[in-house]
OpenMM code with the backbone's topology and positions (N, CA, C; nanometers):
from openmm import Vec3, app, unit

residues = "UNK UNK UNK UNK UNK UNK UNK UNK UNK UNK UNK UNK UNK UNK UNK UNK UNK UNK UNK UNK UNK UNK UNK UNK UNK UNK UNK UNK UNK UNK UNK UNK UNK UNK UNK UNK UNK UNK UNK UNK UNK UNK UNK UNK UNK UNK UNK UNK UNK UNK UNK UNK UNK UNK UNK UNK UNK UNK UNK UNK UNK UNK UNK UNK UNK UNK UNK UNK UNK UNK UNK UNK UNK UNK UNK UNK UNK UNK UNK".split()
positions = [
    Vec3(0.0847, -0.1174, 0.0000),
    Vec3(0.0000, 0.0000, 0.0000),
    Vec3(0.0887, 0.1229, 0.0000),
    Vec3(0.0748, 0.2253, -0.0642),
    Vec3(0.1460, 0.3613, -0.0947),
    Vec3(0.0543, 0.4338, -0.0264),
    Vec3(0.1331, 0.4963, 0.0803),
    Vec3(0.0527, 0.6519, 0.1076),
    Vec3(0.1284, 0.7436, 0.0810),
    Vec3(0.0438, 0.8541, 0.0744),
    Vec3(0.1027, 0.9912, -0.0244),
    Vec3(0.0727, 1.0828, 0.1156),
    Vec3(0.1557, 1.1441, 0.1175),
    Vec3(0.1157, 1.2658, 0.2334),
    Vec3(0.1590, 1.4015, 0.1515),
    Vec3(0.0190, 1.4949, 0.1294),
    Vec3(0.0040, 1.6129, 0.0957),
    Vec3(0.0469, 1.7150, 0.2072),
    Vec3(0.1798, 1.7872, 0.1751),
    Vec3(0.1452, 1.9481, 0.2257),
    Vec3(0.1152, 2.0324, 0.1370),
    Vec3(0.0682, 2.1352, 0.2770),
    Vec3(0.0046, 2.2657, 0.1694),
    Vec3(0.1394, 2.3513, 0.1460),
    Vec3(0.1646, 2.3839, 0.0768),
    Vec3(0.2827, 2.5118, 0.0222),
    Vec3(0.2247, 2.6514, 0.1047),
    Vec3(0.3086, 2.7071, 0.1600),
    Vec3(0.3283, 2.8518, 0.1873),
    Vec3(0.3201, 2.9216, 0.0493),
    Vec3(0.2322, 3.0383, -0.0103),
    Vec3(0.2392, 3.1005, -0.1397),
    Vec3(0.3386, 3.2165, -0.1106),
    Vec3(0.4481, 3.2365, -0.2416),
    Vec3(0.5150, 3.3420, -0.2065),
    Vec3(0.4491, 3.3679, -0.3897),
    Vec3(0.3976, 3.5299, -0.2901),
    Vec3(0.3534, 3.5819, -0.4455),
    Vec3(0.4943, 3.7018, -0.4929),
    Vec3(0.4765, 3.7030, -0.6348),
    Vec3(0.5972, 3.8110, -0.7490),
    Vec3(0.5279, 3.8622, -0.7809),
    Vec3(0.5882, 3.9829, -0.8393),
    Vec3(0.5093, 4.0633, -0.8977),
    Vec3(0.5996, 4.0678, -1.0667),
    Vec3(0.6789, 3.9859, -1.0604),
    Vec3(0.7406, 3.9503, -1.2443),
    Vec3(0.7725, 3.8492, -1.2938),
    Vec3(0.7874, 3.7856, -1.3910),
    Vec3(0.7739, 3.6789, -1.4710),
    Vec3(0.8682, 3.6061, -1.3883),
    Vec3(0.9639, 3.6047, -1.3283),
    Vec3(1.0232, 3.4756, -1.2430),
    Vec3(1.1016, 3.4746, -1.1409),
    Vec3(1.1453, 3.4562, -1.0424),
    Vec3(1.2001, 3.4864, -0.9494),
    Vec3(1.3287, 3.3521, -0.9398),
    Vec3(1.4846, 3.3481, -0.9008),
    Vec3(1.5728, 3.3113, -0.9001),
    Vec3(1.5403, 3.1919, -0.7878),
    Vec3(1.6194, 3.0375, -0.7703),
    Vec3(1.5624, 3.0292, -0.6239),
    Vec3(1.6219, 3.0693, -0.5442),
    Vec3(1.7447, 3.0941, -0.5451),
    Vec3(1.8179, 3.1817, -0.4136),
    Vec3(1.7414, 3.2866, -0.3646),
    Vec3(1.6669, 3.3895, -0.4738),
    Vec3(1.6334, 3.4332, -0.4306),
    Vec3(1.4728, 3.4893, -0.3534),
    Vec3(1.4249, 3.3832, -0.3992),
    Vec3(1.3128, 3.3123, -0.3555),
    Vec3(1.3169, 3.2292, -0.2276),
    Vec3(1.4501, 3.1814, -0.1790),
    Vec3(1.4533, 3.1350, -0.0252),
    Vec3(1.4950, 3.2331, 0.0454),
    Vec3(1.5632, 3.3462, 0.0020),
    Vec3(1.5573, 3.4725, 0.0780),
    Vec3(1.4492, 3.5352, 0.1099),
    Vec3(1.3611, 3.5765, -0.0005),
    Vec3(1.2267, 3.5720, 0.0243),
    Vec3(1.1361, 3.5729, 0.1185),
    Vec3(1.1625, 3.4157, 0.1298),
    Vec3(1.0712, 3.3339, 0.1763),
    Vec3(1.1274, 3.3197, 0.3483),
    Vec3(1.2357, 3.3749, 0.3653),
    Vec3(1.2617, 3.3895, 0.5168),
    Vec3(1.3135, 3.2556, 0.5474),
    Vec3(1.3370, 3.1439, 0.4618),
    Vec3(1.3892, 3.0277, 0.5112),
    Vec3(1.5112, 2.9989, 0.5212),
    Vec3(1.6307, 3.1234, 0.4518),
    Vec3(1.7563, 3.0732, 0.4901),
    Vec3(1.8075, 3.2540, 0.5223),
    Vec3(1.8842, 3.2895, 0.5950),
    Vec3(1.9709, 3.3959, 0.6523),
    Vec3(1.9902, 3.4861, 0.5347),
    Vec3(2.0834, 3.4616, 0.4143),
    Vec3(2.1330, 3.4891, 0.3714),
    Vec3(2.1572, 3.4378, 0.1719),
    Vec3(2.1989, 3.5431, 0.0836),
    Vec3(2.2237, 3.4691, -0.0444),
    Vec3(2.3571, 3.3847, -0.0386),
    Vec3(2.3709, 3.3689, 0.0421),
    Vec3(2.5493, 3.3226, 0.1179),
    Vec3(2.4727, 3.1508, 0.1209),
    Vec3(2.4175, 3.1563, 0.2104),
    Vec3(2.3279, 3.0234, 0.2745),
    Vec3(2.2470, 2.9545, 0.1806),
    Vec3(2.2056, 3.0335, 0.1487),
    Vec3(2.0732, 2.9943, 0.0146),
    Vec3(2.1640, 2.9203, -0.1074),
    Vec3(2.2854, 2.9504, -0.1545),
    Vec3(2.4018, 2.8911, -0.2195),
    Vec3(2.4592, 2.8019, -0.1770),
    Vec3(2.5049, 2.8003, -0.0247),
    Vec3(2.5551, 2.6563, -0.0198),
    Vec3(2.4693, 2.5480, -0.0093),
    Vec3(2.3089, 2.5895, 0.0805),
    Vec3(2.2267, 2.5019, 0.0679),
    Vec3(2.1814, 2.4188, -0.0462),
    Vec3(2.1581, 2.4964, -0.1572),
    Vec3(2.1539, 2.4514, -0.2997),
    Vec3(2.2130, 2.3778, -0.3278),
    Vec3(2.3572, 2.3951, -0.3438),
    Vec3(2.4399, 2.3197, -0.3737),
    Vec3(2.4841, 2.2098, -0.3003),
    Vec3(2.4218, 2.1973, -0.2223),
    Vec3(2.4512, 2.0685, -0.1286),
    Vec3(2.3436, 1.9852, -0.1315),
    Vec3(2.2458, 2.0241, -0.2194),
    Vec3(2.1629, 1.9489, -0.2067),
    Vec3(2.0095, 1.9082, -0.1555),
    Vec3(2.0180, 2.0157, -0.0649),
    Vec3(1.9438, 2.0742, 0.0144),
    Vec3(1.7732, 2.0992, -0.0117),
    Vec3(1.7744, 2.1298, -0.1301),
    Vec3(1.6977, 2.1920, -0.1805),
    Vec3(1.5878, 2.1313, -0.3260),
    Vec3(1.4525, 2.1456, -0.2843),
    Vec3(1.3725, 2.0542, -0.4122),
    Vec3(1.2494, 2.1423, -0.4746),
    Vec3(1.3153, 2.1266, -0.5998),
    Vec3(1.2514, 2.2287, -0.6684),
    Vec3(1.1413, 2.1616, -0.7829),
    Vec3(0.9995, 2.1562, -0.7447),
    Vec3(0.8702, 2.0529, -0.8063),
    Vec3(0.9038, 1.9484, -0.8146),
    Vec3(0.9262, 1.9249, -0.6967),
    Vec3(0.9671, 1.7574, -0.6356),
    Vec3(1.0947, 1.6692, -0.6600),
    Vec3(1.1955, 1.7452, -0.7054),
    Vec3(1.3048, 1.6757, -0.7681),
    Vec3(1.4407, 1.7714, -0.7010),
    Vec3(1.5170, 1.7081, -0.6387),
    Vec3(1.6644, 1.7927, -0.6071),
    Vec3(1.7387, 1.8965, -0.7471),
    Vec3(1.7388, 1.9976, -0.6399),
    Vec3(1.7752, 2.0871, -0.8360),
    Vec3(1.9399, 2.1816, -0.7338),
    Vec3(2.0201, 2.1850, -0.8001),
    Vec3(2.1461, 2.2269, -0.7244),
    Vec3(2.1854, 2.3321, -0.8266),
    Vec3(2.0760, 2.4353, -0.8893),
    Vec3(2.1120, 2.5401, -0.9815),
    Vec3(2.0361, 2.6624, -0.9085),
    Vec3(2.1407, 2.7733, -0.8233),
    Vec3(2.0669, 2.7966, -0.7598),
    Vec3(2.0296, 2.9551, -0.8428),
    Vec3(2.0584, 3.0129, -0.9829),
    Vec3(1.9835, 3.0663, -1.0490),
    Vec3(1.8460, 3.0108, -1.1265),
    Vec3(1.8195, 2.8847, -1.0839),
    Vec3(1.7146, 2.8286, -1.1636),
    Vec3(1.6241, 2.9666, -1.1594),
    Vec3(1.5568, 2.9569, -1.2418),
    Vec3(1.4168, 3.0332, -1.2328),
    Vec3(1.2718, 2.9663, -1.2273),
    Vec3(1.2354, 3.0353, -1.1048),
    Vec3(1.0713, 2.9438, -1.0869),
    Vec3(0.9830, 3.0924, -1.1245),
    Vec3(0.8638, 3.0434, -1.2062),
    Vec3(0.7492, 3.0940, -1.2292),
    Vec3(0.6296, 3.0315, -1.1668),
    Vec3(0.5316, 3.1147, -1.1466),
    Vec3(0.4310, 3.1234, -1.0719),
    Vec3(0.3666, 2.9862, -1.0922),
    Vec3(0.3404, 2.8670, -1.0174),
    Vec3(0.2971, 2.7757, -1.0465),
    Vec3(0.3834, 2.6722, -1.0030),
    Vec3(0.5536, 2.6764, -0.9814),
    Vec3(0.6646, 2.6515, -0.9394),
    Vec3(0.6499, 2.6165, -0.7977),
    Vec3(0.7205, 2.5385, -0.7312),
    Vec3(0.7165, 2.4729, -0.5568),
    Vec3(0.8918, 2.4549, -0.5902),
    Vec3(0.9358, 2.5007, -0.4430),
    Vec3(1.0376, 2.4593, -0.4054),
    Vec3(1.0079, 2.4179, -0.2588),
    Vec3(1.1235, 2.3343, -0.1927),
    Vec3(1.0767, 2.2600, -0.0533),
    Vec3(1.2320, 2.2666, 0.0324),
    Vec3(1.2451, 2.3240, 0.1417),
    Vec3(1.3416, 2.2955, 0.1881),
    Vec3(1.3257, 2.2810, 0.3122),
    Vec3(1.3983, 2.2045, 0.4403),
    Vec3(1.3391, 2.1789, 0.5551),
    Vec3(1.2312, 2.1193, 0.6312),
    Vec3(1.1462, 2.0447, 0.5294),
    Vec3(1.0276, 2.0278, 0.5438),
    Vec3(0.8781, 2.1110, 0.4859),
    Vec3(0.9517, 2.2662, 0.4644),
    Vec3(0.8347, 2.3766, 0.4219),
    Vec3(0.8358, 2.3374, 0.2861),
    Vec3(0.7614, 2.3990, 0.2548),
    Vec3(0.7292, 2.4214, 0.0959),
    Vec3(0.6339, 2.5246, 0.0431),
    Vec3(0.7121, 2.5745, -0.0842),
    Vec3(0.6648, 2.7225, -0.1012),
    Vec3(0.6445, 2.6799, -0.2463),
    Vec3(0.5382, 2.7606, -0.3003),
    Vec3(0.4525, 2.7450, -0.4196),
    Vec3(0.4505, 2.9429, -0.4534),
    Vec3(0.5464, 2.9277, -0.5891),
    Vec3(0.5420, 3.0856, -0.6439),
    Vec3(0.3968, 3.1031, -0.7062),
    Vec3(0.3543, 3.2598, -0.6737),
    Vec3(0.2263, 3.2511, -0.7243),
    Vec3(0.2532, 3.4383, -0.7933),
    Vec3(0.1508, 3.4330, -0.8924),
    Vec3(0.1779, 3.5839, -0.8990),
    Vec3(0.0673, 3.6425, -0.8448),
    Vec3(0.1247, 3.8202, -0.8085),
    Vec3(0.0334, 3.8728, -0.7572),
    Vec3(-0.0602, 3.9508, -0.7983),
    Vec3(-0.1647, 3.9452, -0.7717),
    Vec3(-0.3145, 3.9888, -0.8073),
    Vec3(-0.3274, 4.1320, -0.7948),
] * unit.nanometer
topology = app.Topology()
chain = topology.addChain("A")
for resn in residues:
    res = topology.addResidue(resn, chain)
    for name in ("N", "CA", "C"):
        topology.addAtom(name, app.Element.getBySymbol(name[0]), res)
């Protein structure tokens, strides 16, 4: 038997076509620093629509989830 356990994403809304994830975990108040947010990335740390992504200019658009620590944040744009 497979169970799936749903969280809800924290929404971090933009107000432009995409936001970096470094700088989107700055953002998002989950790491100190663009210092932190880089090594975290790169270590691995970090899952970007469900898959480990260690590019920490990726760009997420609105519709985008990244997860680190357990949280998870879903880019949304703003209204």
């Amino acid at each position: 038997m497979k169970v799936t356990v749903k969280v809800k994403a924290n929404s971090l809304p933009i107000d432009t076509e995409y936001i970096k994830l470094q700088d989107a975990m700055k953002l998002s108040n989950c790491v100190e620093s663009g210092g932190e947010a880089k090594v975290r990335i790169q270590e691995g740390q970090v899952k970007v629509n469900g898959e480990v992504c260690q590019m920490r200019g990726k760009k997420l658009r609105p519709g985008d989830t990244f997860s680190y620590r357990g949280a998870s944040y879903e880019i949304t744009a703003r209204s």
